[in-house]
C-alpha positions as CSV (number, residue, x, y, z in Angstrom):
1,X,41.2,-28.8,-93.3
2,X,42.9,-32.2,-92.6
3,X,45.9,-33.3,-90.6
4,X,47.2,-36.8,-90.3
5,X,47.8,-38.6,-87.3
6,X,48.7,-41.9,-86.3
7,X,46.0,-44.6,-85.8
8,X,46.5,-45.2,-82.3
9,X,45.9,-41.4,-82.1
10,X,42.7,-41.6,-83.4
11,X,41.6,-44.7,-81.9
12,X,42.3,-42.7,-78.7
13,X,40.6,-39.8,-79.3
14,X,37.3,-41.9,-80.8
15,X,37.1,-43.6,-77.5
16,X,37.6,-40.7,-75.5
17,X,35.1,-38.9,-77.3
18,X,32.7,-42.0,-77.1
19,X,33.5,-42.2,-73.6
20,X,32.2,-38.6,-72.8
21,X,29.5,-39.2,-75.4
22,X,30.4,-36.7,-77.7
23,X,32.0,-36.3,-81.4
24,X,35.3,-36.5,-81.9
25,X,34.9,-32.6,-83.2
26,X,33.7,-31.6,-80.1
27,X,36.2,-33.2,-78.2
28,X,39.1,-31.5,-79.9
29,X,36.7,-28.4,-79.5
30,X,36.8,-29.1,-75.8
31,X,40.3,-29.6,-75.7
32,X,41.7,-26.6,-77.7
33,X,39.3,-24.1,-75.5
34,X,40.3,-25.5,-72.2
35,X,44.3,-25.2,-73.3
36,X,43.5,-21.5,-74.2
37,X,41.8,-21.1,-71.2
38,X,44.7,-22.2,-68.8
39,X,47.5,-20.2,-71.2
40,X,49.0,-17.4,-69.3
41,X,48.1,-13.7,-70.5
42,X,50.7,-12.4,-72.7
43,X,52.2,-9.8,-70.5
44,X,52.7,-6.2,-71.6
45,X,55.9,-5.5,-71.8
46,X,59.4,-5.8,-69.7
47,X,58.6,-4.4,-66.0
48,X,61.0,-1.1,-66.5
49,X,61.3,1.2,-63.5
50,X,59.7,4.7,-63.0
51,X,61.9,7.6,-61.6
52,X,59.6,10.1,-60.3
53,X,62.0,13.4,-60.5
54,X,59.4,16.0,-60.3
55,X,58.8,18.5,-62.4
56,X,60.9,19.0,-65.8
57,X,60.1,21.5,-68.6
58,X,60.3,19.8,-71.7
59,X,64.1,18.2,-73.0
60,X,65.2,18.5,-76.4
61,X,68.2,16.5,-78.2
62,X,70.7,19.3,-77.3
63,X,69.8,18.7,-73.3
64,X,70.8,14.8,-73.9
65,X,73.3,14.8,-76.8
66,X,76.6,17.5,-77.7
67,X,76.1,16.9,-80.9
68,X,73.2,19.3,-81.7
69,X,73.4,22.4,-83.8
C-alpha cells in the first residue's frame, strides 16, 4: 500500500521517528495504536427507558392494533 503525502510531512515524521530512534513504520504503528486506544467505545444503542408493569400474559397484534381479523 502507498499514500502520498507532502514532503514536509515526511520530513516530519523521519525526524520524529529518528528522534525516538525508531522506523518511520513503527512510528505510524505507534501512532495508529495509541489513537485507537484513546477512541471512545462505540456505545450500544440509544439509552431507551424500561417500564417495569409487572406481569402481562403474552400480547398479540389484535391487543395493540383494531385492525386484526
Amino acid at each position: 500500500m502507498s499514500i502520498e503525502i507532502s514532503h514536509e510531512t515526511e520530513a516530519r515524521l523521519a525526524d520524529e521517528a529518528r528522534r525516538q530512534g525508531i522506523s518511520v513504520d513503527a512510528l505510524l504503528q505507534r501512532i495508529i495504536a495509541e489513537r485507537a486506544a484513546s477512541a471512545r467505545p462505540a456505545l450500544p444503542g440509544p439509552n431507551l427507558p424500561v417500564w417495569h408493569l409487572g406481569i402481562t400474559r403474552a400480547i398479540h397484534r389484535r391487543d395493540i392494533y383494531d385492525d386484526a381479523r
